[in-house]
mmCIF file of the N, C-alpha and C atoms, coordinates in Angstrom:
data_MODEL
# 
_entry.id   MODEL 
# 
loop_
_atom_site.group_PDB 
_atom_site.id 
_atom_site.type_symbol 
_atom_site.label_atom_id 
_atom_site.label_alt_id 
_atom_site.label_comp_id 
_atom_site.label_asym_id 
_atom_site.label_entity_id 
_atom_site.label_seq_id 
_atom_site.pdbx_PDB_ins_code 
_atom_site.Cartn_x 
_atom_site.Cartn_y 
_atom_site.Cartn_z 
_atom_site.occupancy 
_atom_site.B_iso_or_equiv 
_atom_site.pdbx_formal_charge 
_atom_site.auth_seq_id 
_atom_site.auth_comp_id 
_atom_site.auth_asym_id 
_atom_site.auth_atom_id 
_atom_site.pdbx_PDB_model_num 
ATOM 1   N N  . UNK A 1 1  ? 14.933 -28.315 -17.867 1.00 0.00 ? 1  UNK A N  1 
ATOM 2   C CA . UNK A 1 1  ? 14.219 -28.026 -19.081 1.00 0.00 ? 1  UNK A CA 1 
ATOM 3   C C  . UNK A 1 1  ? 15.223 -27.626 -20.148 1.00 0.00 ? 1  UNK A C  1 
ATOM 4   N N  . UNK A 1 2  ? 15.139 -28.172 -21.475 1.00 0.00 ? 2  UNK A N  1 
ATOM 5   C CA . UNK A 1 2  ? 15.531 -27.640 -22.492 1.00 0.00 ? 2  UNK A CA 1 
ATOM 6   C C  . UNK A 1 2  ? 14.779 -27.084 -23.403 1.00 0.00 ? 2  UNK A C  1 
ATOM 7   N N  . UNK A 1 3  ? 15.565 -26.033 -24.315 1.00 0.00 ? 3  UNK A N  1 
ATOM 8   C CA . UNK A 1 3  ? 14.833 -25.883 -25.253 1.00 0.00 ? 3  UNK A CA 1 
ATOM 9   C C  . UNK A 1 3  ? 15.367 -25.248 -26.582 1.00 0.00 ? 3  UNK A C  1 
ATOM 10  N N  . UNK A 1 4  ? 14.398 -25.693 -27.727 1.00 0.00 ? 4  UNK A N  1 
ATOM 11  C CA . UNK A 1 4  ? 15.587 -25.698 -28.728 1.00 0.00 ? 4  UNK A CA 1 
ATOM 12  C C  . UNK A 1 4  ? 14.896 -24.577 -29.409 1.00 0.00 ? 4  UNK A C  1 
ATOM 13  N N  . UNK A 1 5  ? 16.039 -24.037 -30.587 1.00 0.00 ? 5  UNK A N  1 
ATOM 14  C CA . UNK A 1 5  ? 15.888 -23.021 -31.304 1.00 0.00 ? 5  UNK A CA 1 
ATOM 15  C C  . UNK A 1 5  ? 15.015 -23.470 -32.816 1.00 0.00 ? 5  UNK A C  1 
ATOM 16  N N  . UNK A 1 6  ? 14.170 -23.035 -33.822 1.00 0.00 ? 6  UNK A N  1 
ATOM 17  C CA . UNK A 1 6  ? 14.287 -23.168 -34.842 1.00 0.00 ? 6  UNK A CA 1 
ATOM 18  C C  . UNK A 1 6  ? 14.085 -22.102 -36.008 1.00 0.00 ? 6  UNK A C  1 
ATOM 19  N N  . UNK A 1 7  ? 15.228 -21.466 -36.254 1.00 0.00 ? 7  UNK A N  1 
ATOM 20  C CA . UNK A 1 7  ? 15.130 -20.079 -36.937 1.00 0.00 ? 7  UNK A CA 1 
ATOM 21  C C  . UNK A 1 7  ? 14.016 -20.462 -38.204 1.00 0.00 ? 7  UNK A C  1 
ATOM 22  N N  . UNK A 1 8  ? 13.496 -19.239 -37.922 1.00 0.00 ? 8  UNK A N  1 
ATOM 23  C CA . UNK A 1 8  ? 12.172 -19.342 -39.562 1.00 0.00 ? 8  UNK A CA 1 
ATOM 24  C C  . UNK A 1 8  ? 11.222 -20.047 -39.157 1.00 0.00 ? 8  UNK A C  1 
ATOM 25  N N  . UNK A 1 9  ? 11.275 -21.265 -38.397 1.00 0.00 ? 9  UNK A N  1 
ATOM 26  C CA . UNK A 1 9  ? 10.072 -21.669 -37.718 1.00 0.00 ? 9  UNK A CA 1 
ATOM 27  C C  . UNK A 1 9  ? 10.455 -23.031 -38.613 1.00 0.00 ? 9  UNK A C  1 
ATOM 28  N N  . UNK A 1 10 ? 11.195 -23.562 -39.624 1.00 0.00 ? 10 UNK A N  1 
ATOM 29  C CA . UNK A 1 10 ? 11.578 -24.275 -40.188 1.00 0.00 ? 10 UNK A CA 1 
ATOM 30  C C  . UNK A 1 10 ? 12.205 -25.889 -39.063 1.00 0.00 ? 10 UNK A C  1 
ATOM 31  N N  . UNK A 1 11 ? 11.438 -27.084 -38.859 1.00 0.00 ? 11 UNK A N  1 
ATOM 32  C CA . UNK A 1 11 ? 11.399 -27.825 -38.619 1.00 0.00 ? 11 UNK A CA 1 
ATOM 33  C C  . UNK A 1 11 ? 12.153 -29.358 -39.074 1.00 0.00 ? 11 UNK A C  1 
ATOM 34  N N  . UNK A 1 12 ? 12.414 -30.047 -39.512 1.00 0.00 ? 12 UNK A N  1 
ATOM 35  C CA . UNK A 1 12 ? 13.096 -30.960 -40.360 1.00 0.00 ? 12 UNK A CA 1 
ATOM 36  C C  . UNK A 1 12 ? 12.295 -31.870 -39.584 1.00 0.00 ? 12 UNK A C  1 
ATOM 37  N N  . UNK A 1 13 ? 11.715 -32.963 -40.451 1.00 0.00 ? 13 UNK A N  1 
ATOM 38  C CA . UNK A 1 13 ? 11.263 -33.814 -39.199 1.00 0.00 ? 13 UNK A CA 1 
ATOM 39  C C  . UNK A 1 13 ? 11.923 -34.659 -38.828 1.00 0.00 ? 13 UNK A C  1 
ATOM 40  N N  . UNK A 1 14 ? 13.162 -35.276 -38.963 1.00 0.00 ? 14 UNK A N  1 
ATOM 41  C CA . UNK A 1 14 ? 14.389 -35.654 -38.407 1.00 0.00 ? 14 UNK A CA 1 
ATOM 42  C C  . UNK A 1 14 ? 14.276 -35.561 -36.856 1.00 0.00 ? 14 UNK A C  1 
ATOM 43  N N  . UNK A 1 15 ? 14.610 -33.545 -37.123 1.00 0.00 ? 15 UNK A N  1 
ATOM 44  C CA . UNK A 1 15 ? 14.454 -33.491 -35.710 1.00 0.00 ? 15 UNK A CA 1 
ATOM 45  C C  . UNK A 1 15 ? 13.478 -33.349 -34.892 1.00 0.00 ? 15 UNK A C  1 
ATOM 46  N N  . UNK A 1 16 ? 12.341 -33.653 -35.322 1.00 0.00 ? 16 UNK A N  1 
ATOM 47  C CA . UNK A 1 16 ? 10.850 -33.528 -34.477 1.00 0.00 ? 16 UNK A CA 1 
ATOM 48  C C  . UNK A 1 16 ? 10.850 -35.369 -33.918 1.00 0.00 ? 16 UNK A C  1 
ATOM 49  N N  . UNK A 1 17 ? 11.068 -35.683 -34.780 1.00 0.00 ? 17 UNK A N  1 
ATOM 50  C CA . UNK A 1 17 ? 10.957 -37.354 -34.211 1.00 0.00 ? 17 UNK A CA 1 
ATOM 51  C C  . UNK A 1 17 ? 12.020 -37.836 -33.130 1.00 0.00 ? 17 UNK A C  1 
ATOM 52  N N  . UNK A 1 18 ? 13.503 -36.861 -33.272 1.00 0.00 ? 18 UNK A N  1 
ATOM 53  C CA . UNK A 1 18 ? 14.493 -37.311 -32.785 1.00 0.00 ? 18 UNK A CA 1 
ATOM 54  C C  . UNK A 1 18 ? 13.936 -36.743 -31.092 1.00 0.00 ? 18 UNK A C  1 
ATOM 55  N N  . UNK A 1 19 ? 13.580 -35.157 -30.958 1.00 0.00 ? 19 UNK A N  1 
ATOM 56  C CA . UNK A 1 19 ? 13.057 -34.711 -29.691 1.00 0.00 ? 19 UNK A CA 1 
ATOM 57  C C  . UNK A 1 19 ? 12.068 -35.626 -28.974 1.00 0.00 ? 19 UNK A C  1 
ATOM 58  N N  . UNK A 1 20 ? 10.676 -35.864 -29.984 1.00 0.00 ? 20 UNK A N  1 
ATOM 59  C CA . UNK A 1 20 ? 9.923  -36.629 -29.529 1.00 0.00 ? 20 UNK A CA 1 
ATOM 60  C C  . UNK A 1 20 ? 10.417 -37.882 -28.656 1.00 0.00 ? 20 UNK A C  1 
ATOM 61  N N  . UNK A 1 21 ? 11.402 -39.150 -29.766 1.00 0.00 ? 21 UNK A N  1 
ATOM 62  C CA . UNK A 1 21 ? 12.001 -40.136 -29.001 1.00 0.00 ? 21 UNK A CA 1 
ATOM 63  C C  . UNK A 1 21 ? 13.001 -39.158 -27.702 1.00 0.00 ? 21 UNK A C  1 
ATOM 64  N N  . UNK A 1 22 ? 13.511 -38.431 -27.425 1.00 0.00 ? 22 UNK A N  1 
ATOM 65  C CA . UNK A 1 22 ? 14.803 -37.788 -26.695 1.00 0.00 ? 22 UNK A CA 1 
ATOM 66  C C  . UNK A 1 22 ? 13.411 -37.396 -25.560 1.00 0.00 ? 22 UNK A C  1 
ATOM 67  N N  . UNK A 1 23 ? 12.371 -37.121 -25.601 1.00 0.00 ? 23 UNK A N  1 
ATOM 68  C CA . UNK A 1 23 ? 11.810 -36.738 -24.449 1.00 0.00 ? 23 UNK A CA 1 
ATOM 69  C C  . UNK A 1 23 ? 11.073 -37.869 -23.815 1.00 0.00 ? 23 UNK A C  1 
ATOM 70  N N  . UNK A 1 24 ? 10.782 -38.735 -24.602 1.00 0.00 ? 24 UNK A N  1 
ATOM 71  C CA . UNK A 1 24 ? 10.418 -39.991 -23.940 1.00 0.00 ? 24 UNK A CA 1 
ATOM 72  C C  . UNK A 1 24 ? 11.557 -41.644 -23.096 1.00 0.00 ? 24 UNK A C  1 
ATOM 73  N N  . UNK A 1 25 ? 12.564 -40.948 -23.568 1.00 0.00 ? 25 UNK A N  1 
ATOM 74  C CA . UNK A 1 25 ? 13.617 -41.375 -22.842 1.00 0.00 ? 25 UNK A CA 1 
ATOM 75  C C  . UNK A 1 25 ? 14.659 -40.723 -22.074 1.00 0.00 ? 25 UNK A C  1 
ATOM 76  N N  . UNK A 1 26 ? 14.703 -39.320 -21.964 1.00 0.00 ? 26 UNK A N  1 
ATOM 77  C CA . UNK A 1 26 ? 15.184 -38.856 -20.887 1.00 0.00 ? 26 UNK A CA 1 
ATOM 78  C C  . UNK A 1 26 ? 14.677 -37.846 -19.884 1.00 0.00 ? 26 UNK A C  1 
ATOM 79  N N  . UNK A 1 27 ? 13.104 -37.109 -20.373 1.00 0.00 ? 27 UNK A N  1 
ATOM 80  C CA . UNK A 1 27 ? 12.337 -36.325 -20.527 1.00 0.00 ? 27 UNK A CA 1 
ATOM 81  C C  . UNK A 1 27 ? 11.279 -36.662 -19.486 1.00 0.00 ? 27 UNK A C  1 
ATOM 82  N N  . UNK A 1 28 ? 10.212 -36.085 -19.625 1.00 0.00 ? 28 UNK A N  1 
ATOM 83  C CA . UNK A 1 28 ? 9.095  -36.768 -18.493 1.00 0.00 ? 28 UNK A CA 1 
ATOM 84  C C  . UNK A 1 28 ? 7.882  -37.110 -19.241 1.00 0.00 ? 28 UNK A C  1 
ATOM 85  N N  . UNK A 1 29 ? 8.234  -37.011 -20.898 1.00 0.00 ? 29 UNK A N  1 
ATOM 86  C CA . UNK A 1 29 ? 6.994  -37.658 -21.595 1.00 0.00 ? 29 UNK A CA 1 
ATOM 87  C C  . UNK A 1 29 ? 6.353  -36.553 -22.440 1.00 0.00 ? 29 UNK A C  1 
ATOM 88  N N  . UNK A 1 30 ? 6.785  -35.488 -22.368 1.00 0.00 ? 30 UNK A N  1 
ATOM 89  C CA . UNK A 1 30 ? 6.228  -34.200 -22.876 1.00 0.00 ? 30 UNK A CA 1 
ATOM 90  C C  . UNK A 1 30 ? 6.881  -33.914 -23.756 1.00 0.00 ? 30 UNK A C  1 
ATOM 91  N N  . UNK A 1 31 ? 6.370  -32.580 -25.026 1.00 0.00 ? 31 UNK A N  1 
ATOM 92  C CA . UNK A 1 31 ? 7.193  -32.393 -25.523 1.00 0.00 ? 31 UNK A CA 1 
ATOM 93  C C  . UNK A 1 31 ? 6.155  -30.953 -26.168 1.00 0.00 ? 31 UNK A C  1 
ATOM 94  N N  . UNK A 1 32 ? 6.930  -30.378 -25.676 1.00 0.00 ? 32 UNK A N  1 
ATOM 95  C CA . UNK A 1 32 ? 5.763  -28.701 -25.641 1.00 0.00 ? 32 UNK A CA 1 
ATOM 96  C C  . UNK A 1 32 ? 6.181  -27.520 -27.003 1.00 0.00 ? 32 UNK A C  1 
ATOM 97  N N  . UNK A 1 33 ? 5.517  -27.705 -27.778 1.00 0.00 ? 33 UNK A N  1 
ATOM 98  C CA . UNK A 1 33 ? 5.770  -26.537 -28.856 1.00 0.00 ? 33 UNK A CA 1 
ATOM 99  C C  . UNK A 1 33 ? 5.501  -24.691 -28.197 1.00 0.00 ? 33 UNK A C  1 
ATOM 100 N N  . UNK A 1 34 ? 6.634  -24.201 -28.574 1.00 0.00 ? 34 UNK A N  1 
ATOM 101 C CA . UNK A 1 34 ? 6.199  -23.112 -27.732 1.00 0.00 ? 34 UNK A CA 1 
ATOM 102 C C  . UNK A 1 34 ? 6.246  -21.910 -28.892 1.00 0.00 ? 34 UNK A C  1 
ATOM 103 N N  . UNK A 1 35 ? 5.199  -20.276 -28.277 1.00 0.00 ? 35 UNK A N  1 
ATOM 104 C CA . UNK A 1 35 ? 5.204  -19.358 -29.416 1.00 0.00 ? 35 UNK A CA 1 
ATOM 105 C C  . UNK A 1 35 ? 6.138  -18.994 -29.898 1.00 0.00 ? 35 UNK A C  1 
ATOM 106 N N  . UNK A 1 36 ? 7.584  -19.242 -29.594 1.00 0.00 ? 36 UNK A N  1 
ATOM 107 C CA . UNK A 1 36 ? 8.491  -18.781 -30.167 1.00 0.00 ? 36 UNK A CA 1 
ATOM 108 C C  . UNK A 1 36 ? 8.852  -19.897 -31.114 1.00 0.00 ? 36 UNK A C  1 
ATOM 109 N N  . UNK A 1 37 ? 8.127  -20.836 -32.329 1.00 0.00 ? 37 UNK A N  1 
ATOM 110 C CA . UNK A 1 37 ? 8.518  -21.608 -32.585 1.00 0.00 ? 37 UNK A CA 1 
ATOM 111 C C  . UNK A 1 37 ? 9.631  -22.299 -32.360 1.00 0.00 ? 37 UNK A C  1 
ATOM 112 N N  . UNK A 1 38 ? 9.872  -22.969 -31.175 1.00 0.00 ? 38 UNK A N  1 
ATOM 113 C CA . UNK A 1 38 ? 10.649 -24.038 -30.580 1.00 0.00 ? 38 UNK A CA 1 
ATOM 114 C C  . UNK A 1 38 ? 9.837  -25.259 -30.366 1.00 0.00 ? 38 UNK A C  1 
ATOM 115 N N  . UNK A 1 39 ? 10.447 -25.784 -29.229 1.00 0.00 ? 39 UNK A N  1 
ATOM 116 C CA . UNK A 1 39 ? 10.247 -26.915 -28.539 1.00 0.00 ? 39 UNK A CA 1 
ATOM 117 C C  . UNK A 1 39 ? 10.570 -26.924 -27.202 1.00 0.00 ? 39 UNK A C  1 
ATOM 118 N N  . UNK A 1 40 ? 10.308 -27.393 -26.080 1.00 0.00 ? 40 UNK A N  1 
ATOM 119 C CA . UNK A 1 40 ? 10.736 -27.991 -24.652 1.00 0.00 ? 40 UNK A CA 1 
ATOM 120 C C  . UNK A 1 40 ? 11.047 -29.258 -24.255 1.00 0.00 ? 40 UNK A C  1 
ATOM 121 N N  . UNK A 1 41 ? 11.641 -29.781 -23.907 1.00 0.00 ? 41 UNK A N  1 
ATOM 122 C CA . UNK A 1 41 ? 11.560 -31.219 -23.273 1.00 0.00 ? 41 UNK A CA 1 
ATOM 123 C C  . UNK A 1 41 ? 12.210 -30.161 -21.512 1.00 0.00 ? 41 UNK A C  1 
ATOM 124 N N  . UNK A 1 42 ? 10.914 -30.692 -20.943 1.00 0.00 ? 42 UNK A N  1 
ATOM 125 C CA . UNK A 1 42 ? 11.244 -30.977 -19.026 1.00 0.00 ? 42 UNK A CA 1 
ATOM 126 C C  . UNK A 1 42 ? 11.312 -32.800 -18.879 1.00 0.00 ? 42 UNK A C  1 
ATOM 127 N N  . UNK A 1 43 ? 12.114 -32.051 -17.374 1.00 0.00 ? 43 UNK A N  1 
ATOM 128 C CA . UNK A 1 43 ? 12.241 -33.123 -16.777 1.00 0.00 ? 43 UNK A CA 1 
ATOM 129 C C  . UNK A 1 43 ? 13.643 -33.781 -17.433 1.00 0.00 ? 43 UNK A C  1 
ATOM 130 N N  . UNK A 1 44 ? 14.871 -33.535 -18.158 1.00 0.00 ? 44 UNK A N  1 
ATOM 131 C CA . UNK A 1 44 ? 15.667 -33.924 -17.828 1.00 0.00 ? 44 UNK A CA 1 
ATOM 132 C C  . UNK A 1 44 ? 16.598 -33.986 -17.197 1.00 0.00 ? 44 UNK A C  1 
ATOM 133 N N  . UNK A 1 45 ? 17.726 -34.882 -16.353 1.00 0.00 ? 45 UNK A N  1 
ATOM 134 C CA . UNK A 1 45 ? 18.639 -34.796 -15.455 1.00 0.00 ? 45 UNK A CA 1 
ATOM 135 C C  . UNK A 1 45 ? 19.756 -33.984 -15.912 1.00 0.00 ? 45 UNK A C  1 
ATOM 136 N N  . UNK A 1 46 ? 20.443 -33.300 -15.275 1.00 0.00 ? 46 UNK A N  1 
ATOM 137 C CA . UNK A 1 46 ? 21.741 -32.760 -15.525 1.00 0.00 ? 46 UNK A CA 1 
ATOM 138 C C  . UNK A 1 46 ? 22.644 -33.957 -16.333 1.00 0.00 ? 46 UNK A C  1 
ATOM 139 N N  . UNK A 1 47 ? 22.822 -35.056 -15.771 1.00 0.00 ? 47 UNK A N  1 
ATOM 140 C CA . UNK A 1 47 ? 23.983 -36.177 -15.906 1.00 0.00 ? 47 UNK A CA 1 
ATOM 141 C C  . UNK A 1 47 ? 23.731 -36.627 -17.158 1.00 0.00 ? 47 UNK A C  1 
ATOM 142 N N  . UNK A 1 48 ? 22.453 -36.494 -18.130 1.00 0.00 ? 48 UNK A N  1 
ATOM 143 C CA . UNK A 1 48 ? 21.931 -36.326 -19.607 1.00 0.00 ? 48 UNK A CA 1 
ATOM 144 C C  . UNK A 1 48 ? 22.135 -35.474 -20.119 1.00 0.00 ? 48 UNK A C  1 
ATOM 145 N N  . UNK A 1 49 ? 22.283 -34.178 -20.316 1.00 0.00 ? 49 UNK A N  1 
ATOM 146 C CA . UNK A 1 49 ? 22.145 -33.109 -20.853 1.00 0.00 ? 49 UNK A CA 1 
ATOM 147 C C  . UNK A 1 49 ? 22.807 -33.523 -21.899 1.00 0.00 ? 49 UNK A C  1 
ATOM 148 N N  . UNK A 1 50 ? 24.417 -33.477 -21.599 1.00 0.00 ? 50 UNK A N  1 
ATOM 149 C CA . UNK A 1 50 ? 25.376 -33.479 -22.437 1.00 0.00 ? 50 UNK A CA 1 
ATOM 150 C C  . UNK A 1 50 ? 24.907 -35.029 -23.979 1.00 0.00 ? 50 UNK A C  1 
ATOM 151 N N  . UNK A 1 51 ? 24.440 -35.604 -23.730 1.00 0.00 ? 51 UNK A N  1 
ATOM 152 C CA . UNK A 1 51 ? 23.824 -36.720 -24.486 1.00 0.00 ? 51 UNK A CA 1 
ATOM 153 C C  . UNK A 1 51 ? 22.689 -36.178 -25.518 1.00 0.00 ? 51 UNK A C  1 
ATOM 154 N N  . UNK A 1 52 ? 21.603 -35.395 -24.690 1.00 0.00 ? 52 UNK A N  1 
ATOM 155 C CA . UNK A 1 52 ? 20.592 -34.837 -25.221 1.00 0.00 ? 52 UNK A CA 1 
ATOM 156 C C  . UNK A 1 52 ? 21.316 -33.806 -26.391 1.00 0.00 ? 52 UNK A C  1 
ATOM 157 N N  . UNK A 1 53 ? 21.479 -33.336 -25.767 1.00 0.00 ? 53 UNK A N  1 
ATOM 158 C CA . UNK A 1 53 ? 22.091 -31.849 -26.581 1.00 0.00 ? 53 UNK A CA 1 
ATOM 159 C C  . UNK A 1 53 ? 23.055 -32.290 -27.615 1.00 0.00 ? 53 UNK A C  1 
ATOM 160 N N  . UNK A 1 54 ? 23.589 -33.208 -27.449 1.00 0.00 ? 54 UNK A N  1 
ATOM 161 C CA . UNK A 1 54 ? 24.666 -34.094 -29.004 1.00 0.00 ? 54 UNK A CA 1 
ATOM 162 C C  . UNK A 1 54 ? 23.440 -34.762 -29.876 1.00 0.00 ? 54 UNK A C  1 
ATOM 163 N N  . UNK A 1 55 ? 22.808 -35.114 -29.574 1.00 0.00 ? 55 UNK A N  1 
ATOM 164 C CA . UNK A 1 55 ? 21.151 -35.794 -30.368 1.00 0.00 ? 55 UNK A CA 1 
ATOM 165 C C  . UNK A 1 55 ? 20.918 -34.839 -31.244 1.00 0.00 ? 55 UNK A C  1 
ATOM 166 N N  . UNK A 1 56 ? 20.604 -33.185 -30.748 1.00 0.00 ? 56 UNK A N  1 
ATOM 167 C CA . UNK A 1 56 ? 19.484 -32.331 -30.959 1.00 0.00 ? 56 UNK A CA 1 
ATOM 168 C C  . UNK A 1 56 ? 20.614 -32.075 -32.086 1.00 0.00 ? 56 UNK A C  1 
ATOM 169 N N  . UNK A 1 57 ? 22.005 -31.590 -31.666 1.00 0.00 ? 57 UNK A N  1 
ATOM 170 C CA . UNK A 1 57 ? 22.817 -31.062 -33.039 1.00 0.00 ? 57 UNK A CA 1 
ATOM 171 C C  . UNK A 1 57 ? 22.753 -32.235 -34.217 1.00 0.00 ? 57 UNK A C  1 
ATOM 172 N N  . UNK A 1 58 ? 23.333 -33.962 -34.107 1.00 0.00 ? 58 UNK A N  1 
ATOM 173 C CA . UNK A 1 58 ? 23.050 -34.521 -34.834 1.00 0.00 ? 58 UNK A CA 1 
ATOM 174 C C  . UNK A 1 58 ? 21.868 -34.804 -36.129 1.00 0.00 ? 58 UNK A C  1 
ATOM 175 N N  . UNK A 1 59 ? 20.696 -33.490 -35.373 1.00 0.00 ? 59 UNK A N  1 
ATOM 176 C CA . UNK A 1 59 ? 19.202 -34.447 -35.971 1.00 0.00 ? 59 UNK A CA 1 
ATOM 177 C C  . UNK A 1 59 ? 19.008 -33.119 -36.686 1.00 0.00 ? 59 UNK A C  1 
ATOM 178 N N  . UNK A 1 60 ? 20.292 -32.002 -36.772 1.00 0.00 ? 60 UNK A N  1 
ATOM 179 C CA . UNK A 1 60 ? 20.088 -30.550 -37.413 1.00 0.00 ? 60 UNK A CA 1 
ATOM 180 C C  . UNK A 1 60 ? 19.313 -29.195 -36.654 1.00 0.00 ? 60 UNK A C  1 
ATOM 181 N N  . UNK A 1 61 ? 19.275 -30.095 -35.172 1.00 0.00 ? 61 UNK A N  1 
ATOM 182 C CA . UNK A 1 61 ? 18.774 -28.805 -34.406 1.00 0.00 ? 61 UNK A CA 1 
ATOM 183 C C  . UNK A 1 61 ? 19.668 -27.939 -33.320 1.00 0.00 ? 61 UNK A C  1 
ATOM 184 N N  . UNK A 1 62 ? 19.319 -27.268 -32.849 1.00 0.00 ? 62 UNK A N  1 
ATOM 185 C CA . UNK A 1 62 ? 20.302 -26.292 -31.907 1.00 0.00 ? 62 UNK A CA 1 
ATOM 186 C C  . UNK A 1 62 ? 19.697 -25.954 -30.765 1.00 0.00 ? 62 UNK A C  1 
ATOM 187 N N  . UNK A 1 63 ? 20.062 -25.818 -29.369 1.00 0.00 ? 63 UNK A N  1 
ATOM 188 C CA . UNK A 1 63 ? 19.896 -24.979 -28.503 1.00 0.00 ? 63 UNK A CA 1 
ATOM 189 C C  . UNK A 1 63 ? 20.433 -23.485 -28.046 1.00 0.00 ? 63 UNK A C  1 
ATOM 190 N N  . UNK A 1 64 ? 21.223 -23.145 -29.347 1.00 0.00 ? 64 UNK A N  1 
ATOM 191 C CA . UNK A 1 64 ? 22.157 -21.878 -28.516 1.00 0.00 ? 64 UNK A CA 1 
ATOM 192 C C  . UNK A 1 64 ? 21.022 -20.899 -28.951 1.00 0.00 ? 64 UNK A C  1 
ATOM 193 N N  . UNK A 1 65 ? 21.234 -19.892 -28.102 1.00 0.00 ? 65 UNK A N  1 
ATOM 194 C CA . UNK A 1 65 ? 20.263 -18.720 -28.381 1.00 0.00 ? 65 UNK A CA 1 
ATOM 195 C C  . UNK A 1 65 ? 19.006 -18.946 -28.613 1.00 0.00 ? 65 UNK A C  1 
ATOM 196 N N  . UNK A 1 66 ? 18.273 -19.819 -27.659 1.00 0.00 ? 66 UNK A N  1 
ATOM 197 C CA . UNK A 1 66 ? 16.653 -20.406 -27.398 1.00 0.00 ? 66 UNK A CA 1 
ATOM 198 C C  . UNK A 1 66 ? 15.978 -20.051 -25.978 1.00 0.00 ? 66 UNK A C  1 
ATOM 199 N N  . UNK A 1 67 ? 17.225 -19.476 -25.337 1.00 0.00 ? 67 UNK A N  1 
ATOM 200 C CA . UNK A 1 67 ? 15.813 -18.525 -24.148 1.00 0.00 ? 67 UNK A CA 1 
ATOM 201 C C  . UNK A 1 67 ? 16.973 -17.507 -23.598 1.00 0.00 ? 67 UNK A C  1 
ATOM 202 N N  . UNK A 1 68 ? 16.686 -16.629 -22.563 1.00 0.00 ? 68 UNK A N  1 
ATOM 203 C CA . UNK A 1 68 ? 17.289 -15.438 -22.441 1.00 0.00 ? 68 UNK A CA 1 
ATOM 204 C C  . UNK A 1 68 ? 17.046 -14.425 -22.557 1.00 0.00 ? 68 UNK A C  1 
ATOM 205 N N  . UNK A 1 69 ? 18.181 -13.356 -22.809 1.00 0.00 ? 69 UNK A N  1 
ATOM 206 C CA . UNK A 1 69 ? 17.916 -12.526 -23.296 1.00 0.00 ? 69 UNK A CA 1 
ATOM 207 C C  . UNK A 1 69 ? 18.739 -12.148 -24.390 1.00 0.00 ? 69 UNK A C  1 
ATOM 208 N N  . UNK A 1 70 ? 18.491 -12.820 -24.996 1.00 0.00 ? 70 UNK A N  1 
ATOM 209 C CA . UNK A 1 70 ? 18.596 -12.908 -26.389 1.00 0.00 ? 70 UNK A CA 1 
ATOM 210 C C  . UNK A 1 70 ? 17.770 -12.646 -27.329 1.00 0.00 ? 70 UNK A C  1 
ATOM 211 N N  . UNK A 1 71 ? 17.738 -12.225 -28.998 1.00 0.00 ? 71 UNK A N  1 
ATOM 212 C CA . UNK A 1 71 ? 17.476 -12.268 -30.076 1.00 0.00 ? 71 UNK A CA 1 
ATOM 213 C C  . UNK A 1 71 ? 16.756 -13.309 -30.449 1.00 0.00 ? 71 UNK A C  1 
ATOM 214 N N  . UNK A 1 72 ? 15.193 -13.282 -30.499 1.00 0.00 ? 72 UNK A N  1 
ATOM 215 C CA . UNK A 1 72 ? 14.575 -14.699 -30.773 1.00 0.00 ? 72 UNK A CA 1 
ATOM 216 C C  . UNK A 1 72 ? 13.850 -13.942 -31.917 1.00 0.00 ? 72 UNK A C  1 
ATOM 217 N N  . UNK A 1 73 ? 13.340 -15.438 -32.211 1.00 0.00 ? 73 UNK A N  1 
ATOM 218 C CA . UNK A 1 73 ? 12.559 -15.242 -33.941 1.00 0.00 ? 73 UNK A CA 1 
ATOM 219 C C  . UNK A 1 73 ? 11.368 -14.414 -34.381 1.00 0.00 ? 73 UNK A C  1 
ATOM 220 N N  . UNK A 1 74 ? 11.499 -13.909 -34.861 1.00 0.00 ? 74 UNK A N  1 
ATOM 221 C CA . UNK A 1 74 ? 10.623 -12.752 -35.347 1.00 0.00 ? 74 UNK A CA 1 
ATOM 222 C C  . UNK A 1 74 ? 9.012  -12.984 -35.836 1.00 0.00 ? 74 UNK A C  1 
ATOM 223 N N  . UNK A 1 75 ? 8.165  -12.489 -34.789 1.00 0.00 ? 75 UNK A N  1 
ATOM 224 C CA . UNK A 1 75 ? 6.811  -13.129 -35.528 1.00 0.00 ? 75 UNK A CA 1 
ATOM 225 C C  . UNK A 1 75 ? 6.120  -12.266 -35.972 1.00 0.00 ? 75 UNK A C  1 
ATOM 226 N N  . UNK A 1 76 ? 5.251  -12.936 -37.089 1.00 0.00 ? 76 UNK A N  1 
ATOM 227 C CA . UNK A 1 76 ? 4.525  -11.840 -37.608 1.00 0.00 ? 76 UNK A CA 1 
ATOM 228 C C  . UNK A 1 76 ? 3.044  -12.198 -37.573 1.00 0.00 ? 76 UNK A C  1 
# 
């Protein structure tokens, strides 16, 4: 499972279309908005990641600091 960050809740649809296509080709078809305004794609292989994750930066999105225990986005 991945999952990406989007501070402010701020979207580009660049990268909503780019995840969408990225979960239907390496993904299992899903593509899950979650309360922390993010995203998920399951179901990809390890031997992808590194592919996926060059997509998500290209399309203006990020995974660092999107689950953990970390500092996530502030809701109100």
């Amino acid at each position: 499972m991945l999952r990406t960050r989007s501070p402010g809740g701020i979207i580009p649809a660049q990268l909503y279309l780019a995840l969408d296509d990225l979960s239907e080709q390496y993904g299992n078809h899903t593509l899950r908005a979650t309360t922390r305004q993010g995203f998920q794609i399951h179901g990809i292989l390890k031997k992808n990641l590194k592919t996926v994750m060059a997509t998500i930066v290209r399309n203006l999105g990020s995974t660092l600091g999107a689950c953990g225990d970390l500092n996530r986005n502030v809701m109100a």
